[in-house]
C-alpha positions as CSV (number, residue, x, y, z in Angstrom):
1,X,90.8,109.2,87.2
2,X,91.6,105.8,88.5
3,X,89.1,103.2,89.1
4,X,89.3,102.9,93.2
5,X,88.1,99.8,94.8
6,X,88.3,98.3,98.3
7,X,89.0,94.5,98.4
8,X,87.7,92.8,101.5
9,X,87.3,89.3,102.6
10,X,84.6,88.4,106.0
11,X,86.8,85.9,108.5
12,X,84.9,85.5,111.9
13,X,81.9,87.4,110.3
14,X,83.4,90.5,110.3
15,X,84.5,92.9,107.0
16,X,88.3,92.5,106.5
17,X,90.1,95.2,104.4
18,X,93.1,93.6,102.1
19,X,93.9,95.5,99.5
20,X,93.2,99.3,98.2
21,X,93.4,99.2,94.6
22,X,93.7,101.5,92.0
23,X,93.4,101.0,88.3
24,X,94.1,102.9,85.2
25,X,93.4,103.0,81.9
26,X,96.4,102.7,79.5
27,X,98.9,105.5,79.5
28,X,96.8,107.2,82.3
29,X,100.0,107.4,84.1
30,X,102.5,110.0,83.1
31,X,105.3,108.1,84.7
32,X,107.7,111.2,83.3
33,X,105.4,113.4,86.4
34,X,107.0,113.4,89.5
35,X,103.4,113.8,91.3
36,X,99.9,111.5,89.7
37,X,97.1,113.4,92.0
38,X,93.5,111.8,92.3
39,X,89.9,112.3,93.9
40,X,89.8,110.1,96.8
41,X,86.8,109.3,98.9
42,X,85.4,107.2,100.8
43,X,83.1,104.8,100.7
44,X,84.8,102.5,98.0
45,X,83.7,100.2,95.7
46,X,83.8,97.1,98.0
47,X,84.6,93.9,96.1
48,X,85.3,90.2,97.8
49,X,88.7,89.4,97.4
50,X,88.5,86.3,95.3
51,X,87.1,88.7,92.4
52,X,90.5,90.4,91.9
53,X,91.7,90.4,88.6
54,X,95.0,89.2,89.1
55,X,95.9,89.6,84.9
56,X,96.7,93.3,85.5
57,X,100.5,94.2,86.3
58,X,100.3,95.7,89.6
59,X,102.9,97.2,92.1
60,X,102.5,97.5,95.9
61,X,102.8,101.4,97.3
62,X,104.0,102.6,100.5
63,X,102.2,105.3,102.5
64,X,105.6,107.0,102.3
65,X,104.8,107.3,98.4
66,X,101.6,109.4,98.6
67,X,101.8,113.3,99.1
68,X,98.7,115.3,100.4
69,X,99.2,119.2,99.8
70,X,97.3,121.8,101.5
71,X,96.3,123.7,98.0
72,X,94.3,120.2,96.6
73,X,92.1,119.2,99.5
74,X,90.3,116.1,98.7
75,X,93.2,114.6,96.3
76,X,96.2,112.8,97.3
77,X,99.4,112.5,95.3
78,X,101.1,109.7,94.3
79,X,104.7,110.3,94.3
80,X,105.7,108.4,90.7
81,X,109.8,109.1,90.7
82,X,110.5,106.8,93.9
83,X,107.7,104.0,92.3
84,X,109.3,104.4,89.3
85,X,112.7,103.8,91.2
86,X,111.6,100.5,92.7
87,X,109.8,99.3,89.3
88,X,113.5,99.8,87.2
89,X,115.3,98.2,89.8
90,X,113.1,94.9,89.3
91,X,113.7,95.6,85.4
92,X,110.1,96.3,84.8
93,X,109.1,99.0,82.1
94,X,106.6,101.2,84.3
95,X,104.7,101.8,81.6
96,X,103.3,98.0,82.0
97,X,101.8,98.8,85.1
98,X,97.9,99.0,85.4
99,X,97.6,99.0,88.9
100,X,99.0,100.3,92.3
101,X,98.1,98.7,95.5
102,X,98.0,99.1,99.4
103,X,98.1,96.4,101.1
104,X,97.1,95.2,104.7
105,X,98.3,95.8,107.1
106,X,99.3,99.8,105.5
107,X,95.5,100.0,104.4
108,X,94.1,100.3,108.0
109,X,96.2,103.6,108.6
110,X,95.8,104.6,104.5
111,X,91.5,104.4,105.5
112,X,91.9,106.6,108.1
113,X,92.8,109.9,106.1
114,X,90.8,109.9,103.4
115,X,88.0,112.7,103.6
116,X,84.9,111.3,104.4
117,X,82.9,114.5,102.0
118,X,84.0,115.5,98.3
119,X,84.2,118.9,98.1
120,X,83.3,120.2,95.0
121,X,84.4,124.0,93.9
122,X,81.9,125.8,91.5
123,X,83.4,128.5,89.2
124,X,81.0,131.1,88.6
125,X,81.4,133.5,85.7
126,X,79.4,136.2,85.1
């Protein structure tokens, strides 16, 4: 599962989302998937923007690009074919990429529709 942090930055003394970032380990990504799904919740790891890593290859995402499905509550989808689409067209191997990220001012609405609970389903076997 990705590594899901919430950069912020205070201006005027007030908490200032920038960027939702996920990372993942190498090859985490099956970029051959049409649909990456992951456990999303909130509250984030916060982190002050001047501590992002900037080495990491990293592509923006639309909300347009995520895909929430009735059977998976608590995980949204990432929907790899059109990311894939707009990383070719730059001539960048997806494979290269580490992390996805939403940016302001997307994030606000992004925030929003993430379930504030994990629900966790217990399989019992007798």
């Amino acid at each position: 599962m990705p590594q899901q942090r919430l950069y912020y930055e205070y201006v005027n003394q007030k908490l200032i989302p920038y960027w939702y970032v996920l990372t993942f380990s190498p090859s985490e990504l099956n970029w051959d998937k049409h649909v990456f799904y992951y456990d999303a919740i909130k509250p984030f790891e916060f982190i002050g923007r001047d501590e992002y890593d900037e080495s990491l290859n990293v592509i923006a995402i639309k909300l347009s690009d995520l895909v929430f499905n009735i059977d998976l509550p608590g995980k949204i989808g990432i929907h790899l074919n059109e990311i894939r689409k707009r990383i070719e067209k730059k001539g960048i191997d997806p494979a290269v990429i580490n992390q996805l990220i939403i940016p302001t001012p997307e994030l606000d609405n992004f925030v929003k529709i993430l379930p504030e609970h994990r629900k966790i389903n217990f399989i019992i076997q007798d």
